[in-house]
Kinemage of the C-alpha trace (Angstrom):
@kinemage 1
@onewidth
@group {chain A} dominant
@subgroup {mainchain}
@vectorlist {calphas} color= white
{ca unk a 1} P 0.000 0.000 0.000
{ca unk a 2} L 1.319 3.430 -0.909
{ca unk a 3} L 3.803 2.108 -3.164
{ca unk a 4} L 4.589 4.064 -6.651
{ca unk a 5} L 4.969 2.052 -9.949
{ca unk a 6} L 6.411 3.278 -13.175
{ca unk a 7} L 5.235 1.352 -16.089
{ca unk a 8} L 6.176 1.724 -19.812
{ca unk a 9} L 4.527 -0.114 -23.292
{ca unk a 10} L 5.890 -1.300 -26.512
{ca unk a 11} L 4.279 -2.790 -29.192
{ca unk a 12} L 4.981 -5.595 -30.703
{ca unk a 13} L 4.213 -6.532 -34.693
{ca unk a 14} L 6.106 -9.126 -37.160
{ca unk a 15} L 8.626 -6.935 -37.658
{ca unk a 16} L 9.748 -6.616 -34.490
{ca unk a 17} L 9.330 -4.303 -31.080
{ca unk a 18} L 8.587 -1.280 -31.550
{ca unk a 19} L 9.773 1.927 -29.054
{ca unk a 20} L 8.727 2.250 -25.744
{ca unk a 21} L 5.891 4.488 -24.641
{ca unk a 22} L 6.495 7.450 -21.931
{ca unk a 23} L 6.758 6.015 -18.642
{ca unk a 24} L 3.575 6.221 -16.558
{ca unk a 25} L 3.477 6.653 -12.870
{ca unk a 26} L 0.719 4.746 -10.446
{ca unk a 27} L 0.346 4.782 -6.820
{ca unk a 28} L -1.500 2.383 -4.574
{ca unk a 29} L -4.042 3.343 -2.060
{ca unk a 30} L -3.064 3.601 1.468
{ca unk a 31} L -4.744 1.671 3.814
{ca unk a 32} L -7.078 4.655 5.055
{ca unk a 33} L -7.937 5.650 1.384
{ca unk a 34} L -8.878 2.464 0.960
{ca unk a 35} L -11.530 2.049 3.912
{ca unk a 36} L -13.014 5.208 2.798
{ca unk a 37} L -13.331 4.427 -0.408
{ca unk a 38} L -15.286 1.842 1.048
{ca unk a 39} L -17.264 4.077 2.959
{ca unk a 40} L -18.170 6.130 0.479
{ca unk a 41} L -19.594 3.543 -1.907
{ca unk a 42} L -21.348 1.539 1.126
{ca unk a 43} L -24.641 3.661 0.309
{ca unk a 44} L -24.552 3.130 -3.483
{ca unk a 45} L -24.134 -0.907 -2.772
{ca unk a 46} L -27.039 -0.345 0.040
{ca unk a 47} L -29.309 1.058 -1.833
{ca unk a 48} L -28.377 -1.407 -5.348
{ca unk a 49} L -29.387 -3.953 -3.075
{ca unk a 50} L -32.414 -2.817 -1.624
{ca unk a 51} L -33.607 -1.930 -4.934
{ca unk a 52} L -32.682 -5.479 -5.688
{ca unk a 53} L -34.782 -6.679 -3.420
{ca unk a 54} L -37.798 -4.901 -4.272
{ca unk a 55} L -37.986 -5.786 -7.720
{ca unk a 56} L -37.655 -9.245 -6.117
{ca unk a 57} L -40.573 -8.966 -3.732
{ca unk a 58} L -42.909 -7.293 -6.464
{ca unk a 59} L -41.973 -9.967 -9.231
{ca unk a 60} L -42.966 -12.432 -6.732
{ca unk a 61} L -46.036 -10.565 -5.465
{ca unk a 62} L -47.220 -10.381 -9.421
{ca unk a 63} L -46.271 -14.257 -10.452
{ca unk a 64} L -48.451 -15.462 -7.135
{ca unk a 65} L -51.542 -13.228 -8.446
{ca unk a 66} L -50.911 -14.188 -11.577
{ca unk a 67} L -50.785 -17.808 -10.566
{ca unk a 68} L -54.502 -17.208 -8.303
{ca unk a 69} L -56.395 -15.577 -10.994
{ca unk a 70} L -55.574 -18.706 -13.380
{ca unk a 71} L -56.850 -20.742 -10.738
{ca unk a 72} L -59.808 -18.695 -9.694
{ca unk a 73} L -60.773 -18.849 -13.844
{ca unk a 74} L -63.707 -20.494 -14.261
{ca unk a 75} L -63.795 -24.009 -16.023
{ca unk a 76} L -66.497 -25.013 -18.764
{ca unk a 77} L -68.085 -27.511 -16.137
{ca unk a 78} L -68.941 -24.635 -13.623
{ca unk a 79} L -70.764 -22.858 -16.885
{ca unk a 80} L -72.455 -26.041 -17.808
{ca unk a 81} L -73.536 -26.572 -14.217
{ca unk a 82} L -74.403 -22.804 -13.882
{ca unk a 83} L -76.470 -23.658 -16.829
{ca unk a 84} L -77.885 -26.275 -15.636
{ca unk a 85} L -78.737 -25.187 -12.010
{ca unk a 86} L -80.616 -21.956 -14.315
{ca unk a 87} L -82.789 -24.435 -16.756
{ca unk a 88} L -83.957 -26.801 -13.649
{ca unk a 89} L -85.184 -23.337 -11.763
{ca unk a 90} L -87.025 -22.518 -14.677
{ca unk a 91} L -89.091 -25.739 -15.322
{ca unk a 92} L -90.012 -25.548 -11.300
């Protein structure tokens, strides 16, 4: 942690290497930059995951009514019945 790197690129084709690039210069977090980095994005992964959760909870909430009104549908028995219970009230 805290440690600076120099790196530096060359390409390589079928004729050979090419030059190098500039150097570049990285350093690694610290160990403090690093738990608040954490602490900054705990809110963002918070909320991802109640949002997560919701869509969850209100795909399940539409499959299970979904599911009930497909049962609750009526079947061409209970209309024949239906029909049937009518026509014998009739002729009484």
């Amino acid at each position: 942690p805290g440690k600076i790197y120099a790196f530096q690129v060359r390409a390589r084709t079928v004729v050979g290497y090419g030059p190098y690039s500039g150097k570049m210069y990285f350093q690694t977090l610290t160990g403090g930059e690093r738990s608040k980095m954490v602490q900054d994005r705990l809110p963002l992964i918070v909320g991802s995951a109640l949002g997560g959760l919701a869509f969850l909870v209100i795909a399940a909430i539409a499959i299970l009514a979904i599911i009930f009104k497909s049962k609750r549908r009526e079947t061409p028995y209970t209309d024949r019945l239906q029909q049937y219970i009518s026509a014998r009230g009739k002729c009484s």
